[in-house]
C-alpha positions in Angstrom: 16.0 -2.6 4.4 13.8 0.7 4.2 12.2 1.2 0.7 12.2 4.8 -0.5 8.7 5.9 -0.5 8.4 7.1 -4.5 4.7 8.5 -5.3 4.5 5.3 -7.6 5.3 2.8 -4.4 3.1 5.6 -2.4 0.0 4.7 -4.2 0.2 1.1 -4.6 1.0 1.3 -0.4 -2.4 3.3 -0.1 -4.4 1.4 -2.5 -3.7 -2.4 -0.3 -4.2 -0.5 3.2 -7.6 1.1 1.8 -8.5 -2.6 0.3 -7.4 -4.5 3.3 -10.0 -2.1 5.1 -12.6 -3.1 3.2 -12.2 -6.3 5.1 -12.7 -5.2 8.6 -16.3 -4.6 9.2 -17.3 -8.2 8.0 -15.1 -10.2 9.7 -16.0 -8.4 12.5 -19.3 -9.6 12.0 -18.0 -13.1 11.5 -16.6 -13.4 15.6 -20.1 -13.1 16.4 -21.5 -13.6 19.4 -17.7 -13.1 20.7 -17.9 -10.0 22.9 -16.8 -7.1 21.6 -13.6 -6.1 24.1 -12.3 -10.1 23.8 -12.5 -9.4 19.6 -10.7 -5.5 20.6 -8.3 -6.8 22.8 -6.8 -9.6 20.9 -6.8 -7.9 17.7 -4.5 -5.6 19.1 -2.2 -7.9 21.4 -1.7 -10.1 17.9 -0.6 -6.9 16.3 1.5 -5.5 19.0 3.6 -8.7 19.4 4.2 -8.9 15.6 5.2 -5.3 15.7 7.4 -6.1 19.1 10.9 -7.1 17.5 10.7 -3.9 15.7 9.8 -1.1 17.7 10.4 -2.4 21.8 14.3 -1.0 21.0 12.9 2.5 19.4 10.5 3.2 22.2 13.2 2.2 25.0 15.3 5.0 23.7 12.7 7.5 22.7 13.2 11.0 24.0 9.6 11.2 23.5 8.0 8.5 25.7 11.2 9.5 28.7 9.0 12.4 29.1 5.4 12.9 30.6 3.9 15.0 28.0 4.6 12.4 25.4 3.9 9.9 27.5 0.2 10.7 28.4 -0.5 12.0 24.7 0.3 7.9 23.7 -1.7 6.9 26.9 -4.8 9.2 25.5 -4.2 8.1 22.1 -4.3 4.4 22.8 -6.8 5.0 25.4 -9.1 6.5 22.3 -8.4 4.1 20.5 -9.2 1.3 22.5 -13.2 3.0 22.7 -13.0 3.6 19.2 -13.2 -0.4 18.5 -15.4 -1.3 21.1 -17.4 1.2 20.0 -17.3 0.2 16.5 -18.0 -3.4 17.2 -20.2 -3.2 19.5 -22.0 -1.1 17.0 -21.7 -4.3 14.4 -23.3 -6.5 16.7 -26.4 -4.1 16.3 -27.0 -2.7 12.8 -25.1 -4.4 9.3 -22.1 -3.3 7.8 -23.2 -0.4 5.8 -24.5 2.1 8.0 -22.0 1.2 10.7 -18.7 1.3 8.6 -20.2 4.7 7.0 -20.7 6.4 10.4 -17.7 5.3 12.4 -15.6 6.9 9.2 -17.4 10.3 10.0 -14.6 10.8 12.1 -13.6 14.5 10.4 -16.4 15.3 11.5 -16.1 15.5 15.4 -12.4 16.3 14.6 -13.6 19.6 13.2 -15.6 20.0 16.6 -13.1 19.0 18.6 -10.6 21.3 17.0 -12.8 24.4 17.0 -13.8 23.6 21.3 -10.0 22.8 21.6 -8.2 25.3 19.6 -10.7 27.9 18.7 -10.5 27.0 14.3 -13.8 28.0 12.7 -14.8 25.7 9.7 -15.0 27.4 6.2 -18.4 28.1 4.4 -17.2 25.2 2.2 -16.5 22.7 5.4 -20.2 24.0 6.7 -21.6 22.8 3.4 -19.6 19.5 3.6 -20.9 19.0 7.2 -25.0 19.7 6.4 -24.8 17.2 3.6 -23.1 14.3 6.1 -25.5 15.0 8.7 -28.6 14.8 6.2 -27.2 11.5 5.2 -27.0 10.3 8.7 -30.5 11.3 9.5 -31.6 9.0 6.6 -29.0 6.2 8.1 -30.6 6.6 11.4 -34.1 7.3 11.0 -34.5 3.9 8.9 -32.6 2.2 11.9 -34.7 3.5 14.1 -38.0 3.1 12.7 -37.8 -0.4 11.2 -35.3 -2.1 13.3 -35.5 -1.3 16.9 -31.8 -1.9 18.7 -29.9 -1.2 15.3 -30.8 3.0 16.3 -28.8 2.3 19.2 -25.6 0.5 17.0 -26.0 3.5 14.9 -25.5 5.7 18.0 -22.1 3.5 19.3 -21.0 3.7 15.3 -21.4 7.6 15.9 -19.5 7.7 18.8 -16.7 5.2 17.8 -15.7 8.5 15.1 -16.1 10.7 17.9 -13.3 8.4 19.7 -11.0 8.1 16.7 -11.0 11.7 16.0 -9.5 12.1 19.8 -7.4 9.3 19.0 -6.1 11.3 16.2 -6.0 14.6 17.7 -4.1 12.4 20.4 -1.5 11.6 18.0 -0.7 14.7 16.1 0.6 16.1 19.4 3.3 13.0 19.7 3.9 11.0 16.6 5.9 14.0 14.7 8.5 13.1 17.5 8.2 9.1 18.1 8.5 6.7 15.0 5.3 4.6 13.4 6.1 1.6 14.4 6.8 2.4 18.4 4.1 4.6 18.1 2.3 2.1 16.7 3.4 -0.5 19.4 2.9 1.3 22.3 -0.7 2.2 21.2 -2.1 -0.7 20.5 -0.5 -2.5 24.0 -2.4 0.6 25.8 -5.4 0.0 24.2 -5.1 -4.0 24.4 -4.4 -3.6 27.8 -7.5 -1.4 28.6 -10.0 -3.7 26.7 -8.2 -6.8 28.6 -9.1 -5.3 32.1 -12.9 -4.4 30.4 -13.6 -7.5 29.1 -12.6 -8.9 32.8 -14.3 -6.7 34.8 -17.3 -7.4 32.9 -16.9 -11.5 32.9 -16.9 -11.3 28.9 -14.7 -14.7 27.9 -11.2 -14.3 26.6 -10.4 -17.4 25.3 -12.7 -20.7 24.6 -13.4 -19.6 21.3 -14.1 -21.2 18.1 -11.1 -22.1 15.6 -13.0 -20.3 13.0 -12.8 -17.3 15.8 -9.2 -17.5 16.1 -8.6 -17.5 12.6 -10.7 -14.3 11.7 -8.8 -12.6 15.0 -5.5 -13.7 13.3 -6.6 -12.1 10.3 -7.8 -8.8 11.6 -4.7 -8.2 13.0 -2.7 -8.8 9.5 -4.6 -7.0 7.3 -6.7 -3.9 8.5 -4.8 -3.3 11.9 -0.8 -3.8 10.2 -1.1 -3.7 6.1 -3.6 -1.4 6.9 -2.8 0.8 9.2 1.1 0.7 8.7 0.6 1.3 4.6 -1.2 4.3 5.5 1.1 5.8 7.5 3.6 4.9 4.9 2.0 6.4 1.8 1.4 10.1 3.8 5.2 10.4 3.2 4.1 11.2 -0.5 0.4 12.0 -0.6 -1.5 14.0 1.4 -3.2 13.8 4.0 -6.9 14.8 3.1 -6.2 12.3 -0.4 -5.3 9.7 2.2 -8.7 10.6 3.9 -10.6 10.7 0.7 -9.1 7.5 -0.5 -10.7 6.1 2.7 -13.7 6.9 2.1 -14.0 4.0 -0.2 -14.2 1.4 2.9 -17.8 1.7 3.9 -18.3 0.8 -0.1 -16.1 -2.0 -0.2 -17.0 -3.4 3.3 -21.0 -3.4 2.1 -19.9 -5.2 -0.7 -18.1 -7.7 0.9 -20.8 -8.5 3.5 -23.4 -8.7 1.1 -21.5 -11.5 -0.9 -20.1 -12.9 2.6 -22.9 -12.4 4.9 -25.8 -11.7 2.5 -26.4 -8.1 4.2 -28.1 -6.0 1.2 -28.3 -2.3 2.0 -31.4 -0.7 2.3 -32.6 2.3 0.2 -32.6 4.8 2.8 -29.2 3.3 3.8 -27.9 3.2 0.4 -28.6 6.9 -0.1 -27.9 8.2 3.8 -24.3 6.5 3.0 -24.1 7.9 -0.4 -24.9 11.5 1.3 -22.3 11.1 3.6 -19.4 9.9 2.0 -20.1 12.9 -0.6 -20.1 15.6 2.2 -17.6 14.1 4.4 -15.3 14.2 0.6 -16.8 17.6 0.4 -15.3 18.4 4.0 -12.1 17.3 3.3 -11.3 18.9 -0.4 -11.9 22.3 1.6 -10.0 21.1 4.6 -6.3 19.7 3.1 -4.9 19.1 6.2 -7.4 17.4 7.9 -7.2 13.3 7.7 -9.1 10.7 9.2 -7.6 8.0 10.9 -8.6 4.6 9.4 -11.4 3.2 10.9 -10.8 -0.6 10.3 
């Protein structure tokens, strides 16, 4: 049975994807030392065979996917997104929550770069303003990583270009998903990008199974909440509210997530990090308010 998507069922959809969220970057942290492509990859197959029964019939008979164009656009997107959460955990294995759960969610921020290289759109005085007050905040981010703690500049650096990849993962999918439905969009995605982060994690001898129970259980979990409730709420609730709300409602992760792995994993922010973040979530919301039909894609 589909449920009619009223604003009221809209913004109770968006407010459990944007919580689940808040639960990705620290029990990312939790798999640790589990290599980030093994924690990628089954993330992603878990998700993908829940989401199986639903959408394997859908994408068989999709007009979009029996054509090349809107098969290589799904290819791109789930090859994008596939770096995106290597990226993005590889950066957690190198810097704490905060900094790396604020950068990887600057992803509106390469999007408007890629968009002006790709299609020629100049950002507004107001977006310019948005964008200078996001960089200031990552320099802060940054230059504490890389003057008091050695590799977490470089985890800063993969954070930075995991939102480079999910803005190509999103540009990706603006170009098919109007055409192919969430959920065997969704599916064939996440199977690309499982499948990519598979062959990586072989070629590169990194373990695929042998892991803890506690391992297992955190994979298990990242796969229900931020990779289905998560994502699939999202895409849910744009049937009401906009995009850019969707964005800025987002922006609430990198709060949530620091709060959760400071309880969790005792990881307390520090200053500069605390006010770098704080910088950037405000321009990034400055960004968006001037850009209403930009949206991020969630990070988690």
């Amino acid at each position: 049975m589909r449920i009619p998507a009223g604003p009221r069922t809209a913004a109770l959809a968006l407010a459990v994807a944007v919580l689940t969220s808040f639960t990705s970057g620290p029990m990312i942290t939790a798999t640790a030392p589990t290599p980030p492509a093994a924690v990628a990859a089954w993330r992603l197959w878990l998700a993908a065979a829940a989401l199986a029964p639903f959408g394997l019939g859908a994408a068989a008979r999709s007009p979009t996917l029996g054509r090349w164009p809107g098969r290589l656009w799904t290819v791109g997107a789930g090859m994008a997104l596939a770096a995106h959460f290597y990226l993005w955990i590889g950066a957690l294995r190198l810097t704490t929550i905060a900094p790396a759960v604020t950068l990887v969610n600057a992803a509106p921020l390469p999007l408007l770069a890629l968009e002006a290289i790709l299609f020629g759109r100049r950002p507004s005085p107001g977006q310019w303003v948005g964008v200078a007050v996001s960089l200031g905040g990552m320099v802060l981010l940054g230059g504490g990583d890389w003057s008091l703690r050695g590799t977490a500049g470089l985890g800063d650096a993969l954070a930075l270009g995991g939102a480079v990849a999910s803005a190509a993962y999103l540009l990706a999918g603006r170009a098919v998903r109007p055409s192919l439905g969430a959920v065997p969009y969704n599916l064939c995605v996440f199977t690309v990008a499982a499948t990519a982060l598979t062959g990586l994690a072989m070629a590169s001898g990194a373990p695929l199974g042998g892991f803890p129970t506690r391992v297992w259980i955190l994979l298990g979990a990242l796969a229900l909440l931020p990779t289905l409730l998560g994502h699939a709420l999202a895409n849910y609730s744009l049937a009401q509210i906009p995009p850019a709300s969707v964005s800025l409602a987002y922006l609430l992760e990198p709060l949530g997530a620091a709060a959760i792995g400071f309880v969790w994993l005792h990881q307390a922010p520090t200053l500069a990090e605390a006010v770098g973040g704080l910088a950037t979530l405000a321009g990034l919301a400055m960004y968006l308010r001037v850009a209403p039909g930009t949206a991020a894609a969630p990070a988690g």
